[in-house]
PyMOL Python script that loads the backbone (N, CA, C, O; Angstrom):
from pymol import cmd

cmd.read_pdbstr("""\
ATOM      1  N   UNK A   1      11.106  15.452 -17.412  1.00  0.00           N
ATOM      2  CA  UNK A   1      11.315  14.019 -17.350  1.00  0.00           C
ATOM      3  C   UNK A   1      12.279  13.653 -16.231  1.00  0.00           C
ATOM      4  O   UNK A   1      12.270  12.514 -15.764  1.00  0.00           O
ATOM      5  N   UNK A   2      13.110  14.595 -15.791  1.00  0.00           N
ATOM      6  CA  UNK A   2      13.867  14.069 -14.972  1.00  0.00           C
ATOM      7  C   UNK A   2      13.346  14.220 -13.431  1.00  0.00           C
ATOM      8  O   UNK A   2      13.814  13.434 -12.606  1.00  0.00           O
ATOM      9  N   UNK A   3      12.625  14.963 -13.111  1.00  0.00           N
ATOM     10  CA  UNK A   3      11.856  15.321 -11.715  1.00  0.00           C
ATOM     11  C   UNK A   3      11.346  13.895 -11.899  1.00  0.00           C
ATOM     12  O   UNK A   3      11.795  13.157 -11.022  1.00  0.00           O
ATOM     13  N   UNK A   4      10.299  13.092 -13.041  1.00  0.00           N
ATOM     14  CA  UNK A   4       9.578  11.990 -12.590  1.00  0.00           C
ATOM     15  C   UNK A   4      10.565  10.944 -12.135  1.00  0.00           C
ATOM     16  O   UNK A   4      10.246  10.194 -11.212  1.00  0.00           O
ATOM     17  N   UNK A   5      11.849  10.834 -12.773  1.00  0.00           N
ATOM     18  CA  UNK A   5      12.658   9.988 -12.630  1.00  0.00           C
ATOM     19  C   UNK A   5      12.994   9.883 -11.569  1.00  0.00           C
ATOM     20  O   UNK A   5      12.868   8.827 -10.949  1.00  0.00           O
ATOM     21  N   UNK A   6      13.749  11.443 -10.851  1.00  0.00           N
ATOM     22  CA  UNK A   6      14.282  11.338  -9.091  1.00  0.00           C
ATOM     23  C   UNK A   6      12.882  11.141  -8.443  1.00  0.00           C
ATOM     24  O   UNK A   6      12.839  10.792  -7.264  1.00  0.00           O
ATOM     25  N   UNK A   7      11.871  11.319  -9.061  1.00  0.00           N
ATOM     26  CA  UNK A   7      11.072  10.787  -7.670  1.00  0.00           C
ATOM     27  C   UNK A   7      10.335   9.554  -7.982  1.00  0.00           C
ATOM     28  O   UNK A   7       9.814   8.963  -7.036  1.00  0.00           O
ATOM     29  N   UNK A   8      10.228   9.130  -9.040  1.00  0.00           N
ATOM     30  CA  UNK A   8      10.347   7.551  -8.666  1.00  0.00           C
ATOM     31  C   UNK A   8      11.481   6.996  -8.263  1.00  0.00           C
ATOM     32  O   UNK A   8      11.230   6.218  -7.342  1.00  0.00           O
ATOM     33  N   UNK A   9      12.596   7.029  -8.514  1.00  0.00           N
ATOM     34  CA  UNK A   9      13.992   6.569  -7.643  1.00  0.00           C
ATOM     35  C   UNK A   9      13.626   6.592  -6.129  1.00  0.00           C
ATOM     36  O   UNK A   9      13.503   5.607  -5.400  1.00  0.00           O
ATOM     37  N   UNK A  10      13.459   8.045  -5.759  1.00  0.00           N
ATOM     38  CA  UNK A  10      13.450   8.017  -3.834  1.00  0.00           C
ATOM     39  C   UNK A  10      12.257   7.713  -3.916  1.00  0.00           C
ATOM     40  O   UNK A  10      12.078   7.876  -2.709  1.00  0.00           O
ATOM     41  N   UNK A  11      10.889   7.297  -4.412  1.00  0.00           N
ATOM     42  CA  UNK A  11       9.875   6.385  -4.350  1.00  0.00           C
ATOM     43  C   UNK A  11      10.360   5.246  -3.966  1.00  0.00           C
ATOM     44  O   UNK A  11       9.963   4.808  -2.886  1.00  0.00           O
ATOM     45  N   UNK A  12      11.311   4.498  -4.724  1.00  0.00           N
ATOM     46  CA  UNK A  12      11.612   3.044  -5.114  1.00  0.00           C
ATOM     47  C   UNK A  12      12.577   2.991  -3.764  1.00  0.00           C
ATOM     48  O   UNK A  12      12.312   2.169  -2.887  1.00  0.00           O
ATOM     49  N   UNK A  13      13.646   3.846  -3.632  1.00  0.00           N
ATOM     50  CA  UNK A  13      14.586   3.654  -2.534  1.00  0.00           C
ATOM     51  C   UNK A  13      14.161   3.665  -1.038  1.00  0.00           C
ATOM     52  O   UNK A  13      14.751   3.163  -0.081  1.00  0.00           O
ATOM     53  N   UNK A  14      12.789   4.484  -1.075  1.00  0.00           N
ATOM     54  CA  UNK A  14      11.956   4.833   0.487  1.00  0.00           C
ATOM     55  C   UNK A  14      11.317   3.318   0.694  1.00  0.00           C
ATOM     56  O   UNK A  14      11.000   2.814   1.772  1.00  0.00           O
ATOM     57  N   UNK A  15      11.202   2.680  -0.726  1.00  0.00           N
ATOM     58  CA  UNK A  15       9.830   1.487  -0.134  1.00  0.00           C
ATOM     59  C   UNK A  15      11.325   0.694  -0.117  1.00  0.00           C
ATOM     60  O   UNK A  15      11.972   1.220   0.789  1.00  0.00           O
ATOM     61  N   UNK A  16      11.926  -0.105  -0.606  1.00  0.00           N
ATOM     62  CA  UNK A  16      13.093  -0.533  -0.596  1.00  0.00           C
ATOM     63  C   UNK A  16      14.254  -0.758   1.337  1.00  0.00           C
ATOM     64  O   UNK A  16      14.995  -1.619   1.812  1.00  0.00           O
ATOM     65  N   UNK A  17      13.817   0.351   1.694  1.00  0.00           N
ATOM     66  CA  UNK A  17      14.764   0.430   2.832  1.00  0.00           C
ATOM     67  C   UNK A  17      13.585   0.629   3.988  1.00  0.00           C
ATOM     68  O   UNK A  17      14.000   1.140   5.028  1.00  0.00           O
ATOM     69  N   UNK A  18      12.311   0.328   3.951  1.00  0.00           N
ATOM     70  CA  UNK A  18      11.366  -0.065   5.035  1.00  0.00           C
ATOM     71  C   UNK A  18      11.604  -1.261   5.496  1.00  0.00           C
ATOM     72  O   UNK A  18      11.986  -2.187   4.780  1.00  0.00           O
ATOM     73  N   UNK A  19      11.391  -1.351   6.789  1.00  0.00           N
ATOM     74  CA  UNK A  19      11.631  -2.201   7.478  1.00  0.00           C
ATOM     75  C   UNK A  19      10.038  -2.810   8.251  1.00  0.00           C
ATOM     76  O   UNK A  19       9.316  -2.069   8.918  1.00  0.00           O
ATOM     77  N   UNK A  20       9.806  -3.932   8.043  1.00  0.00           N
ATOM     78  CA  UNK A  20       8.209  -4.289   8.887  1.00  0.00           C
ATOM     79  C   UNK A  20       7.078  -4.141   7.362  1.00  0.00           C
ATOM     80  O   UNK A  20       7.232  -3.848   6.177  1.00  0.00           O
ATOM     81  N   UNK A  21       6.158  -4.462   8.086  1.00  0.00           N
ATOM     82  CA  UNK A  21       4.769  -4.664   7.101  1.00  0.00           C
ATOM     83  C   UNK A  21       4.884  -2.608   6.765  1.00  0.00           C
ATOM     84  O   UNK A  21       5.166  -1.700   7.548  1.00  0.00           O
ATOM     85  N   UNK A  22       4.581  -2.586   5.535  1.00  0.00           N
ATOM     86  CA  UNK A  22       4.246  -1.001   5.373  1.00  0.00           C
ATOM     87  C   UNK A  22       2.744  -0.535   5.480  1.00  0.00           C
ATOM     88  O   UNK A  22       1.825  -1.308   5.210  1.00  0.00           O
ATOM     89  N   UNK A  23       2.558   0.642   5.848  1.00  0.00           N
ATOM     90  CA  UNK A  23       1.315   1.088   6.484  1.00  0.00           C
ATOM     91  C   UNK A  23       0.939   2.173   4.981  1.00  0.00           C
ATOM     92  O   UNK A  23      -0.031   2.919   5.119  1.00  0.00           O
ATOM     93  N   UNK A  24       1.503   2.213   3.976  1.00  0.00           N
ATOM     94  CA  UNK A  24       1.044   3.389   3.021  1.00  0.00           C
ATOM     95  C   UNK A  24       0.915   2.828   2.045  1.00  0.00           C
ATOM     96  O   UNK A  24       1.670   2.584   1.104  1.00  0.00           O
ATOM     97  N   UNK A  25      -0.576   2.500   2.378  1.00  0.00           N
ATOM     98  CA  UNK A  25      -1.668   2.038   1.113  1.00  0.00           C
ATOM     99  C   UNK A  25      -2.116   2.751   0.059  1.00  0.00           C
ATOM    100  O   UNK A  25      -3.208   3.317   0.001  1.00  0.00           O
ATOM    101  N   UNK A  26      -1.613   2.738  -0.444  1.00  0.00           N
ATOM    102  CA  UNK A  26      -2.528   3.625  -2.144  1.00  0.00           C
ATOM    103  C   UNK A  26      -0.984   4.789  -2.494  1.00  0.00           C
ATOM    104  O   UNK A  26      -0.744   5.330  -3.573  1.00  0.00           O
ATOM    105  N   UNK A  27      -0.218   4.888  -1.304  1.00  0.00           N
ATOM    106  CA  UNK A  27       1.157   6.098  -2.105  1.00  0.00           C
ATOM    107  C   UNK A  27       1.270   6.188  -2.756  1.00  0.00           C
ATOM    108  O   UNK A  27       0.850   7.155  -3.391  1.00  0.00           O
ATOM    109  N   UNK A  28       2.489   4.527  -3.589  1.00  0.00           N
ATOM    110  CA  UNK A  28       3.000   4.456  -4.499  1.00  0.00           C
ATOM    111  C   UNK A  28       2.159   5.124  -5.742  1.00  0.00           C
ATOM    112  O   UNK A  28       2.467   6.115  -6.403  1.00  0.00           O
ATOM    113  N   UNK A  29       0.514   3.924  -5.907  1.00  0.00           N
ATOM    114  CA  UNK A  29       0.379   4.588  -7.099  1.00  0.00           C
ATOM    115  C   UNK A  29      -0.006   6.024  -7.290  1.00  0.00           C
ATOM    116  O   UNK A  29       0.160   6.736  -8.281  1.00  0.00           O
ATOM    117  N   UNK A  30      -0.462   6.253  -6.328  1.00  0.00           N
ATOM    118  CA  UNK A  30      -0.851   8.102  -6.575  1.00  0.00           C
ATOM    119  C   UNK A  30       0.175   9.052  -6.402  1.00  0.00           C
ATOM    120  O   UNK A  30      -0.068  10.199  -6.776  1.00  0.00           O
ATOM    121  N   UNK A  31       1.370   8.776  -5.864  1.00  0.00           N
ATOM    122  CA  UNK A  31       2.519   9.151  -6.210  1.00  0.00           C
ATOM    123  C   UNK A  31       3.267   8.867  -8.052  1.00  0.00           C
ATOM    124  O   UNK A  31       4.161   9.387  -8.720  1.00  0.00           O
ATOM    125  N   UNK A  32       2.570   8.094  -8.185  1.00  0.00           N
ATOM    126  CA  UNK A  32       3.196   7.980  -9.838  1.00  0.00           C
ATOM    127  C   UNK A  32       2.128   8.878 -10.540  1.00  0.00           C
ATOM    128  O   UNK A  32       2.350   9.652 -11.471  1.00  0.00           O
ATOM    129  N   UNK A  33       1.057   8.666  -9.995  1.00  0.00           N
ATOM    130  CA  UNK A  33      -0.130   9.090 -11.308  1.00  0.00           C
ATOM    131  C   UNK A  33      -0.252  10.842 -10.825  1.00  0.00           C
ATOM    132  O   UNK A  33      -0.472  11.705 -11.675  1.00  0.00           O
ATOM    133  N   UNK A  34      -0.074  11.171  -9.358  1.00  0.00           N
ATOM    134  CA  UNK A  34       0.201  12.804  -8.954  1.00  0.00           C
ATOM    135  C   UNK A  34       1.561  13.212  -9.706  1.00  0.00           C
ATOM    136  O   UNK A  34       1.659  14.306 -10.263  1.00  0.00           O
ATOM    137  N   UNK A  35       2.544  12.326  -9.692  1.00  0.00           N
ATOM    138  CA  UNK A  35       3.787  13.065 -10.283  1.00  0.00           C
ATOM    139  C   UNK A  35       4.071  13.209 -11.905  1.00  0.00           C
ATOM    140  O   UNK A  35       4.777  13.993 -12.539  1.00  0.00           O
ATOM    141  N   UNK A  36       3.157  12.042 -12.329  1.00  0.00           N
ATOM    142  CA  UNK A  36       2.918  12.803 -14.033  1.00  0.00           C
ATOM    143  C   UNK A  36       1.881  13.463 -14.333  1.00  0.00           C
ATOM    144  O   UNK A  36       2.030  14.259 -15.260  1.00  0.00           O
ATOM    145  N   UNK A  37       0.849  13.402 -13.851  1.00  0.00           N
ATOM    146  CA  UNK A  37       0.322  14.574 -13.566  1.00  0.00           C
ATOM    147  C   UNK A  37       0.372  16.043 -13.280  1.00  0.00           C
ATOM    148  O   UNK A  37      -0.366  16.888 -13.788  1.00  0.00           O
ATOM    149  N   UNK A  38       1.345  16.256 -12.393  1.00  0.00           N
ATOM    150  CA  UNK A  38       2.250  17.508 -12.390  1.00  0.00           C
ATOM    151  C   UNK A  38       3.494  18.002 -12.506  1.00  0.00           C
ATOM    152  O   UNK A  38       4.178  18.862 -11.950  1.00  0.00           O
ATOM    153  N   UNK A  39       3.652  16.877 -13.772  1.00  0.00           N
ATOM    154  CA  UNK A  39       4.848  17.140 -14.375  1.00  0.00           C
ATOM    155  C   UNK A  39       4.168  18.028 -15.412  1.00  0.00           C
ATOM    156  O   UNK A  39       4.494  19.197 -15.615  1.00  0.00           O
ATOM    157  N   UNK A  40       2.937  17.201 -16.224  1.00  0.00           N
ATOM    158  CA  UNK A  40       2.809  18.116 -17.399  1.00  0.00           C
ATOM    159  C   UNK A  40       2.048  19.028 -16.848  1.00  0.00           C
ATOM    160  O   UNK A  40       1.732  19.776 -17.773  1.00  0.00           O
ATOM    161  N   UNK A  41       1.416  19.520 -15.562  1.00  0.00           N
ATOM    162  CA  UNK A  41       1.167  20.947 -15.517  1.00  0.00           C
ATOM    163  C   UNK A  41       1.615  21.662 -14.962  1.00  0.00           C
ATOM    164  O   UNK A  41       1.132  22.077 -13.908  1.00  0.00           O
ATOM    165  N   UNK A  42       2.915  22.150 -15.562  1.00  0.00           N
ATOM    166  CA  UNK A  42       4.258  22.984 -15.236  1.00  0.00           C
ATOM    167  C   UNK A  42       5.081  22.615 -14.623  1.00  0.00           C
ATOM    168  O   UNK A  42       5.583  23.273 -13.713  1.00  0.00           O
ATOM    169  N   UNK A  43       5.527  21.180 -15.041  1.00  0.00           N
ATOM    170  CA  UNK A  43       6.888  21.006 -14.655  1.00  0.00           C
ATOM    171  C   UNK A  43       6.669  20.926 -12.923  1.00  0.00           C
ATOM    172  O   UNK A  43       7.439  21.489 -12.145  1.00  0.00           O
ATOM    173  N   UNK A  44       5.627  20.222 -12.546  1.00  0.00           N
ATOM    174  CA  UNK A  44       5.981  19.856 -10.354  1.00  0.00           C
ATOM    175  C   UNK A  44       5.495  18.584 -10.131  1.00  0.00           C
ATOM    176  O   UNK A  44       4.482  18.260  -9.512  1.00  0.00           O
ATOM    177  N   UNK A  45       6.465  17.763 -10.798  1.00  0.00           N
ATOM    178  CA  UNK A  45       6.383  16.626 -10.423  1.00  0.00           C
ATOM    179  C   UNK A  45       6.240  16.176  -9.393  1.00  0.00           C
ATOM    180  O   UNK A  45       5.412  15.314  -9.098  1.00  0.00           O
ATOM    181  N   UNK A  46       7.247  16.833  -8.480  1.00  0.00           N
ATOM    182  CA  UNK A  46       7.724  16.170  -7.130  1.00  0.00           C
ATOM    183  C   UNK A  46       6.723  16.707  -6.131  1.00  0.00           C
ATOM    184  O   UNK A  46       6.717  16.276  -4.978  1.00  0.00           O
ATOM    185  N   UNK A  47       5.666  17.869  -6.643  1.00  0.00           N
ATOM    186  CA  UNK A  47       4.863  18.441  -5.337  1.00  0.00           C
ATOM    187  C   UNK A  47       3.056  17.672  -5.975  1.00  0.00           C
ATOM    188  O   UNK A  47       1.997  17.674  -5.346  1.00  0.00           O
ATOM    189  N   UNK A  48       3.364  17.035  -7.565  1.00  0.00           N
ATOM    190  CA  UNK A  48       2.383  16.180  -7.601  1.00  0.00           C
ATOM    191  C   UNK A  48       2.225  14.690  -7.040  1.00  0.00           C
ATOM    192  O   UNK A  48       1.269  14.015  -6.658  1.00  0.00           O
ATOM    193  N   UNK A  49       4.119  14.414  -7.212  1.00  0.00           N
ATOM    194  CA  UNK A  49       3.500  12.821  -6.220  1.00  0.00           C
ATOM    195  C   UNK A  49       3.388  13.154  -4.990  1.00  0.00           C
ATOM    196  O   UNK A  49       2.874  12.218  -4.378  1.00  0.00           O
ATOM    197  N   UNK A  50       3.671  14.240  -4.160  1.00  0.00           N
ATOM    198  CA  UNK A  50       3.240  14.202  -3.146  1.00  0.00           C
ATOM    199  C   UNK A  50       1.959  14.557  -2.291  1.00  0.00           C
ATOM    200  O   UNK A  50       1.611  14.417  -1.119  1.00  0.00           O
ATOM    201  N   UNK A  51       1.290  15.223  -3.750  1.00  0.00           N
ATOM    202  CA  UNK A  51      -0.107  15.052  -3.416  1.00  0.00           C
ATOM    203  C   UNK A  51      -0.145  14.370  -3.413  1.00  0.00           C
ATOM    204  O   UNK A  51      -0.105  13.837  -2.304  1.00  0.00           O
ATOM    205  N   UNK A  52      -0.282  13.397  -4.762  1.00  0.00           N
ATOM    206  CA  UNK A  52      -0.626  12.147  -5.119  1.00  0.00           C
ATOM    207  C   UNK A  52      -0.947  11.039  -4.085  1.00  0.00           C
ATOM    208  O   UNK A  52      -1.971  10.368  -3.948  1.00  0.00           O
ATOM    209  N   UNK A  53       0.435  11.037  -3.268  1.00  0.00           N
ATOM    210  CA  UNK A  53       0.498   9.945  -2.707  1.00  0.00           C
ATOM    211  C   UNK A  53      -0.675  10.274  -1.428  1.00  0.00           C
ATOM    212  O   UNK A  53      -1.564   9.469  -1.149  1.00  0.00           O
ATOM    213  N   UNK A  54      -0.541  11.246  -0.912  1.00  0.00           N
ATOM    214  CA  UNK A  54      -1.659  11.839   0.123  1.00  0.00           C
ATOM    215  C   UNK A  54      -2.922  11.456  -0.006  1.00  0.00           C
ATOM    216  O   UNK A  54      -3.497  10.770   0.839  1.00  0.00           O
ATOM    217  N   UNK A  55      -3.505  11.916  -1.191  1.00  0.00           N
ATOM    218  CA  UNK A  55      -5.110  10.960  -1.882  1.00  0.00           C
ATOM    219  C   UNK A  55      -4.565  10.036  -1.845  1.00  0.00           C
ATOM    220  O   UNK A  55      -4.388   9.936  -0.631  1.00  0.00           O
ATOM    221  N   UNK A  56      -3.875   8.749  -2.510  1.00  0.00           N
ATOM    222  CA  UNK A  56      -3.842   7.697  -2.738  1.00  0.00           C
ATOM    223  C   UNK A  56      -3.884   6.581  -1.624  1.00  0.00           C
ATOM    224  O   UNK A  56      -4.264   5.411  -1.584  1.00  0.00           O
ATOM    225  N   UNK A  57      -3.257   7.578  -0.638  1.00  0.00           N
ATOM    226  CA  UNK A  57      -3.139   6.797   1.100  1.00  0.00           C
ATOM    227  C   UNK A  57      -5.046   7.220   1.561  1.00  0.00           C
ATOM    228  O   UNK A  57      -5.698   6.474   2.292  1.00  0.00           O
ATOM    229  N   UNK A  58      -5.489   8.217   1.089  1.00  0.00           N
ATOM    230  CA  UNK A  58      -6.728   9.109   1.875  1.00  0.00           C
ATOM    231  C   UNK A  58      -8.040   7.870   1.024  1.00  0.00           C
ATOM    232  O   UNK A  58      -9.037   7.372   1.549  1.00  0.00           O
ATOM    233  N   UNK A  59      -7.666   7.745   0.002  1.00  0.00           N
ATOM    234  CA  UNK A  59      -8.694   6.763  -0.788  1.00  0.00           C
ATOM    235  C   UNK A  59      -8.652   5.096  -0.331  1.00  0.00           C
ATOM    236  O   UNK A  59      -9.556   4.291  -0.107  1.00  0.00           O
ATOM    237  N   UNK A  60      -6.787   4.961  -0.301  1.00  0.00           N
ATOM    238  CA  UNK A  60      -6.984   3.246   0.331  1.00  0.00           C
ATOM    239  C   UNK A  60      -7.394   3.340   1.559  1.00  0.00           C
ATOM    240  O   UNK A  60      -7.583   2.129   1.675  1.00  0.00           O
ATOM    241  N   UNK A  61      -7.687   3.746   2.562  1.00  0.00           N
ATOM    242  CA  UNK A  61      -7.949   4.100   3.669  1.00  0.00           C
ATOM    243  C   UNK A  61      -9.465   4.144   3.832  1.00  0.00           C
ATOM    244  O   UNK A  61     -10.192   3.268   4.300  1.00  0.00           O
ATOM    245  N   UNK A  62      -9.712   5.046   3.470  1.00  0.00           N
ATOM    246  CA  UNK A  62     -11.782   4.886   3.040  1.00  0.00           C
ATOM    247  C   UNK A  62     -12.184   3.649   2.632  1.00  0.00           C
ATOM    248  O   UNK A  62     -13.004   2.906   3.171  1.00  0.00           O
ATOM    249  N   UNK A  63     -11.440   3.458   1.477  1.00  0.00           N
ATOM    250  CA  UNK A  63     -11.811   1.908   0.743  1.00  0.00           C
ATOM    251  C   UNK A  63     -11.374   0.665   1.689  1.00  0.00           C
ATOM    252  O   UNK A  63     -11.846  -0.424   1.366  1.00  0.00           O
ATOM    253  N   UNK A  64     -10.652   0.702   2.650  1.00  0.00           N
ATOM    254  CA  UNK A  64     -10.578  -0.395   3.881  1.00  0.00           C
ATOM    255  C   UNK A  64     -11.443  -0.136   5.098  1.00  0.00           C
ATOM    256  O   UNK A  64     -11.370  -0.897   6.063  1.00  0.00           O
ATOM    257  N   UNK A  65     -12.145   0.762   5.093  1.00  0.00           N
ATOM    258  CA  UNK A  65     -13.148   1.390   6.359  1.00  0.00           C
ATOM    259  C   UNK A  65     -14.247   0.814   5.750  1.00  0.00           C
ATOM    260  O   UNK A  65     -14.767  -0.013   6.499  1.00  0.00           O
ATOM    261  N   UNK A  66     -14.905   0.949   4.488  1.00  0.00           N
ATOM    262  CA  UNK A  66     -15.906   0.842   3.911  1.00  0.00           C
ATOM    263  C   UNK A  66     -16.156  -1.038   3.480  1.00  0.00           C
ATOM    264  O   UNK A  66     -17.185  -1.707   3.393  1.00  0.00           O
ATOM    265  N   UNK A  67     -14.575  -1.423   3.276  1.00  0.00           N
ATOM    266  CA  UNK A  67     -15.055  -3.202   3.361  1.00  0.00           C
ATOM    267  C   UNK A  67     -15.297  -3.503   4.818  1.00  0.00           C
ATOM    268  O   UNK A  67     -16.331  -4.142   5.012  1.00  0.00           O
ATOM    269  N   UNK A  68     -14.695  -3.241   5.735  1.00  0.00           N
ATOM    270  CA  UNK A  68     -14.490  -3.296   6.999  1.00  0.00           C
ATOM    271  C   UNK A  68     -15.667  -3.574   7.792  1.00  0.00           C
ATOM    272  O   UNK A  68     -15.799  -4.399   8.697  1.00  0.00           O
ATOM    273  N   UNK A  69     -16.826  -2.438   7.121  1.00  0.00           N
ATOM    274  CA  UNK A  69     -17.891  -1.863   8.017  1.00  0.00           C
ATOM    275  C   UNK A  69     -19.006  -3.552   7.534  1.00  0.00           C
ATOM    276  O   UNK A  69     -19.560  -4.395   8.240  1.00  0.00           O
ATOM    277  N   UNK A  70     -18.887  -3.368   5.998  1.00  0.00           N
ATOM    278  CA  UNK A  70     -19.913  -4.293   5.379  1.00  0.00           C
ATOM    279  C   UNK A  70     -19.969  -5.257   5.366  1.00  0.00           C
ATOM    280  O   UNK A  70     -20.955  -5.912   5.031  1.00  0.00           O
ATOM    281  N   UNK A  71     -18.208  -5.947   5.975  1.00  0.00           N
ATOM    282  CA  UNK A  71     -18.238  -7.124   6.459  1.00  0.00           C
ATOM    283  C   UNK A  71     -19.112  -7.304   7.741  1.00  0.00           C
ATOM    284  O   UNK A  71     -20.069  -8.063   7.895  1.00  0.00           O
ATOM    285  N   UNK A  72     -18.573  -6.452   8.596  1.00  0.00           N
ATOM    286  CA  UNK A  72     -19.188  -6.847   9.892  1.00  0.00           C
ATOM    287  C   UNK A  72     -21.004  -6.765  10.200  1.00  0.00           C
ATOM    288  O   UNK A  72     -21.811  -6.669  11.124  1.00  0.00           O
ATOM    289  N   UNK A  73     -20.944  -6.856   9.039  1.00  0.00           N
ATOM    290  CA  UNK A  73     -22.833  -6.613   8.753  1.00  0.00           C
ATOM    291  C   UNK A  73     -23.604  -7.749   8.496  1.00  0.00           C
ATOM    292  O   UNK A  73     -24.801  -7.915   8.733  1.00  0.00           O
ATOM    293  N   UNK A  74     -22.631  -8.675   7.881  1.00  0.00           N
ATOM    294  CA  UNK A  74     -23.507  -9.707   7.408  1.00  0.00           C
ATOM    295  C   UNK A  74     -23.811 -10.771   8.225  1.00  0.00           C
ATOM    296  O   UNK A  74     -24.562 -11.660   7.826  1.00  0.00           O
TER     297      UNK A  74
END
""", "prot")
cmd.dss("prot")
cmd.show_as("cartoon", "prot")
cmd.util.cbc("prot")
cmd.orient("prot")
């Protein structure tokens, strides 16, 4: 419980002390849902939100390519 805690904290403190429009779409939540996620499979929280956040940026990213394309179609 406490790994999820420090890394939602330096989650909260990293988005907190950005400066400008932020470019990391999908992190946060796949950083929450990677870091309880690998909390309960053995205790790696901190190396699940950082998957997490990796897909979560890799998925909002596709999912803005893919409105992107279908707009410019119509």
């Amino acid at each position: 419980m406490k790994a999820i805690a420090t890394g939602a904290m330096v989650a909260l403190l990293s988005v907190a002390c950005m400066h400008g429009p932020a470019e990391a779409k999908g992190c946060i939540k796949g950083a929450i849902i990677g870091g309880i996620a690998g909390h309960f499979a053995g205790h790696h929280g901190l190396l699940g939100a950082g998957a997490g956040c990796a897909v979560g940026h890799h998925y909002a990213n596709k999912h803005e390519r893919t409105n992107s394309t279908s707009s410019h179609e119509r």
